[in-house]
C-alpha positions as CSV (number, residue, x, y, z in Angstrom):
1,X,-27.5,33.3,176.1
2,X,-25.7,36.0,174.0
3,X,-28.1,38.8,172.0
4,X,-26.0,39.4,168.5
5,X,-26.5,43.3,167.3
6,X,-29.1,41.9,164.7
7,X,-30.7,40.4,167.4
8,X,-30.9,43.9,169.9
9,X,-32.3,45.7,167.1
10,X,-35.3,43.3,166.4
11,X,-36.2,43.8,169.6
12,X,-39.0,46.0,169.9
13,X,-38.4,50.0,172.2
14,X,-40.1,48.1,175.3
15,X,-37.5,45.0,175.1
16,X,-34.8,47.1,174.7
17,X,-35.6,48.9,177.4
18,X,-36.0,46.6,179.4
19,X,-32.9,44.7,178.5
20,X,-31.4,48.1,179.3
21,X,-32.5,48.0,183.1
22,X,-31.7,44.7,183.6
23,X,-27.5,45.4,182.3
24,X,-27.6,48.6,184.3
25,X,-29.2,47.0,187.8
26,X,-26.4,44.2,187.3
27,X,-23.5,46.5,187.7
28,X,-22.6,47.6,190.9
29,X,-21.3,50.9,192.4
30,X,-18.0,50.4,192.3
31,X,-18.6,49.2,188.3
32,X,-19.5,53.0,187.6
33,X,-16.8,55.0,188.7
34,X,-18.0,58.7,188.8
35,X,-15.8,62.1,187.5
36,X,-14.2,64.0,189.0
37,X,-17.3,66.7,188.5
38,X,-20.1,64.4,189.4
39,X,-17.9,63.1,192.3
40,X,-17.7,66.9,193.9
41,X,-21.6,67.8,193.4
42,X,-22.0,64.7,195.2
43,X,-19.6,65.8,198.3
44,X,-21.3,69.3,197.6
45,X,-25.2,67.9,197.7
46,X,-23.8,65.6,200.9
47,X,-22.0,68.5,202.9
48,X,-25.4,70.6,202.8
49,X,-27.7,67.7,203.1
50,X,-29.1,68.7,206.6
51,X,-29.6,72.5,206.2
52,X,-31.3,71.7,202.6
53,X,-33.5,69.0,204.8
54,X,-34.6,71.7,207.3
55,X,-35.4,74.0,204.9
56,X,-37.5,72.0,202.4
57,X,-41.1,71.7,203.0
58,X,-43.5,68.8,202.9
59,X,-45.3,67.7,200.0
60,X,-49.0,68.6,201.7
61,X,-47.4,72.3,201.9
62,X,-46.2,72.3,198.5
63,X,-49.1,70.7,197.0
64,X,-51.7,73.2,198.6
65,X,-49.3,76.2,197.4
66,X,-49.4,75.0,194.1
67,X,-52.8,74.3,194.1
68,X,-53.6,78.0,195.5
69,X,-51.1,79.5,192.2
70,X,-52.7,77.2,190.1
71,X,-56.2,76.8,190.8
């Protein structure tokens, strides 16, 4: 089945949306190429992975500072 442009726009926000997740779940990794940028954050974000991990804090922590700054 083949959706003209007429027939995308009818749709309502919640249909298009949806039709939205469903073309973006079919492509696969190696269907979406990333830049050059995004490609060196992600090295970046991977390289410092660990020592992020070890310095983050756990969600009960966080929650009760928050919680204590905003009562």
């Amino acid at each position: 089945m083949q959706l003209t442009a007429d027939e995308i726009t009818c749709l309502c926000p919640d249909e298009r949306l949806a039709l939205i997740a469903l073309l973006w779940d079919s492509l696969d990794d190696a269907q979406m190429p990333l830049t050059t940028a995004q490609q060196a954050e992600l090295d970046r974000r991977l390289a410092t992975l660990d020592q992020d991990r070890a310095e983050g804090v756990t969600w009960d922590v966080l929650r009760v500072e928050l919680e204590q700054r905003c009562p």
